[in-house]
N, C-alpha and C positions, 0 to 999 in steps of 0.2 A: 959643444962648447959649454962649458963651466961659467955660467953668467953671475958668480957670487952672488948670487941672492938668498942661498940659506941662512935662518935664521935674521932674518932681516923682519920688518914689520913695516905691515902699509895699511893706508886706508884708502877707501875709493868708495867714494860717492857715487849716487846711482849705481849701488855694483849687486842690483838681483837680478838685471835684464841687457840684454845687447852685448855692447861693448863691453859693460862697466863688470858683467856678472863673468866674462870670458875673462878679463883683466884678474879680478878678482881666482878665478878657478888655475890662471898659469903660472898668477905668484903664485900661491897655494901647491902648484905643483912642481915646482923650484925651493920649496921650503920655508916659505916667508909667513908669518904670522899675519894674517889678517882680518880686518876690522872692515864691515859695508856701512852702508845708512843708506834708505830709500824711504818714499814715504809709506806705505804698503806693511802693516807687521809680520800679515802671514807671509809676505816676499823673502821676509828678512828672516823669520825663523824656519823657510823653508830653505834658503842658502844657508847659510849658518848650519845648519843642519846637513846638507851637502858634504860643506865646507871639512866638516870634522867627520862623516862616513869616509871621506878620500883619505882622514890621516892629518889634517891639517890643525893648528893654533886657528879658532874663528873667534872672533866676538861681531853680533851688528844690531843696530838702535833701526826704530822706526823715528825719523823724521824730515820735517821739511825743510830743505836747506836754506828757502829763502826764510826762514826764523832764526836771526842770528845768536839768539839765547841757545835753542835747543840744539845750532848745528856745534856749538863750542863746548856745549856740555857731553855731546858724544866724542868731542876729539879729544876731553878730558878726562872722559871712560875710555874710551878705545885706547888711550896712551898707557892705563892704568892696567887693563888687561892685558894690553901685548907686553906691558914692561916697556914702555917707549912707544917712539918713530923713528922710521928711518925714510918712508916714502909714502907723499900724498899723491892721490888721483882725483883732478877735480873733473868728474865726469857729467853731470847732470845738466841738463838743457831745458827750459821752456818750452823749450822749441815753438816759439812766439813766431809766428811767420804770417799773421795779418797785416795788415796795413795801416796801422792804428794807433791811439797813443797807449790802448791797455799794452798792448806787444812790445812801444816800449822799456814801460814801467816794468811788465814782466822779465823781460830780455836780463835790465839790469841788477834787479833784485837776485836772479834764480844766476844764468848765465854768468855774469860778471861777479856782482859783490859776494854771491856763494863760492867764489874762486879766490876771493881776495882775505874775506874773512876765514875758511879754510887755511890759508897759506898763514895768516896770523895768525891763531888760535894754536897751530902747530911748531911754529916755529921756535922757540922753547926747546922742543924735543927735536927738532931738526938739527939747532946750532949743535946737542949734545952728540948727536950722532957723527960715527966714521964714513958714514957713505950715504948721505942725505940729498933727497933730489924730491922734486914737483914736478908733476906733469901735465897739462892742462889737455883737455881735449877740443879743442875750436872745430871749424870747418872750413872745407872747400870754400863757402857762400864767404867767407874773411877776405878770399882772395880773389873775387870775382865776382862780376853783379851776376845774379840769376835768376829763376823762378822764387827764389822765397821773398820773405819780403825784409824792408829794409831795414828794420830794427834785429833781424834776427843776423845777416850779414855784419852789420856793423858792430854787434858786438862779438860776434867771432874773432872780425880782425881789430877791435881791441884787447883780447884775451889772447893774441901773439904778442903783442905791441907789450902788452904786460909783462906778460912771463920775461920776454927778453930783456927788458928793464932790470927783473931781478935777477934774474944770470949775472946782466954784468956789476949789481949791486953786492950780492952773496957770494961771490967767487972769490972773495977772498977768506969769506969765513969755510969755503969747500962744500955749500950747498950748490948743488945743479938744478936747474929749469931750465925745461924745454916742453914746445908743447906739439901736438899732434894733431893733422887736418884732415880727417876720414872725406872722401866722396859720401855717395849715396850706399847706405849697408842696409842690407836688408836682413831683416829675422821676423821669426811666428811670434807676431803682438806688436811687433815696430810701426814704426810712421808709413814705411813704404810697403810693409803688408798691408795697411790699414787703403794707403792709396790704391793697394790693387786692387782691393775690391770694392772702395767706395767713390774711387777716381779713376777709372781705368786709362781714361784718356792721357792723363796727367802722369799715370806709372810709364806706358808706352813712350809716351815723350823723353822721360828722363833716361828709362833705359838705352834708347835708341842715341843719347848722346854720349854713351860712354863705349870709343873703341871694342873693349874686351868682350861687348855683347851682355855683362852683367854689372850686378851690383857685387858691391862687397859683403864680405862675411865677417861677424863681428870680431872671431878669433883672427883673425886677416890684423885688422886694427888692434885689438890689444896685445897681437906680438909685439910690434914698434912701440907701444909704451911701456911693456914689459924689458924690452930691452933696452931703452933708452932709462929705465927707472934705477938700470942695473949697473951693476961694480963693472962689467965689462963694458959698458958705455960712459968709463969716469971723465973721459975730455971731451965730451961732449956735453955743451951745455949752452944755452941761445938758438938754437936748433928749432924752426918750427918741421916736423916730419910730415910732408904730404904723401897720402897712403888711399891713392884715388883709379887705381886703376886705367893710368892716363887722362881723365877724365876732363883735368883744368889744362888750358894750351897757354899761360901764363910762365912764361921762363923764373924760377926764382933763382936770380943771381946772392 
């Protein structure tokens, strides 16, 4: 399937690790000019670096999304190098899951308003664009109470609640948002390697709650927002994508 995405151009945050760096590697391998930011430099000139061995348009900034100066001035370089936008990825998480009020100071800053301010800072180059879309990545925890804790849930399922907003806000100018609710995924360096070996109890737990016997793989997740980013997903737009492995027993109608 021909998903139109050559020659297109995206940015995605958090995109040197997990999700965001598989995201990153399948536009990239559809043709799509792309731009990362993390906070990490040597992450970023070590993707970037990837990025363009595979053949690809790369540009990526080291910084920290929740600095709303520095994340605007990469979306003001990364527009510059790609020659445009055509598609963000607001990928990055706190992943704040104490129970506390730094978590949810953090939650907001990092999780939220780096999604908000992202979406503005770019949109400029989105209204110019023919096939322009947002994608947000929330979670499972949006749609269900579980082990995390409550500031980290709660700003998931405000970051549906959002996106869908601007769906039905932008759909007349032909911008699409939609956003995407990974399960539990696991990769080397993630939260849930980290849990297997310094929480075992706590890994056993969550794995045993998910049917398929495992966790998900990152590439697993950034196909559905590679595709939902894409020219072959243009009527779809309000869409949160759950990509959980059966995981949540919540019907979304």
């Amino acid at each position: 399937m021909d998903l139109g995405l050559n020659g297109k151009r995206a940015l995605v945050t958090g995109g040197t690790k997990g999700i965001g760096r598989r995201c990153a590697e399948l536009f990239a391998a559809e043709g799509v000019a792309v731009s990362v930011c993390a906070r990490n430099a040597e992450d970023i000139a070590a993707t970037v670096d990837a990025l363009k061995t595979a053949g690809a348009t790369a540009h990526g900034a080291a910084v920290d999304v929740a600095d709303k100066r520095a994340l605007e001035s990469w979306v003001a370089d990364a527009a510059a190098a790609l020659g445009g936008i055509d598609i963000v990825v607001a990928n990055v998480s706190a992943l704040a899951v104490a129970d506390d009020e730094a978590a949810w100071k953090a939650g907001f800053e990092t999780d939220m308003m780096h999604t908000v301010r992202l979406v503005n800072a770019a949109m400029p180059h989105l209204e110019a664009s023919e096939a322009a879309s947002i994608c947000a990545v929330s979670s499972v925890s949006g749609r269900e109470i579980d082990f995390t804790g409550p500031a980290y849930g709660a700003f998931k399922a405000a970051l549906v609640h959002y996106v869908q907003g601007l769906a039905y806000k932008l759909a007349a100018k032909g911008i699409r948002a939609n956003s995407v609710s990974p399960g539990n995924t696991y990769f080397e360096g993630g939260i849930w390697n980290q849990i297997e070996t310094g929480n075992p109890d706590l890994f056993a737990e969550a794995l045993a709650l998910n049917p398929t016997g495992r966790m998900g793989r990152p590439e697993e997740i950034a196909a559905g927002v590679v595709f939902l980013s894409s020219p072959a997903s243009s009527f779809t737009t309000g869409t949160n994508l759950v990509i959980d492995g059966a995981l949540t027993k919540g019907v979304q109608l």
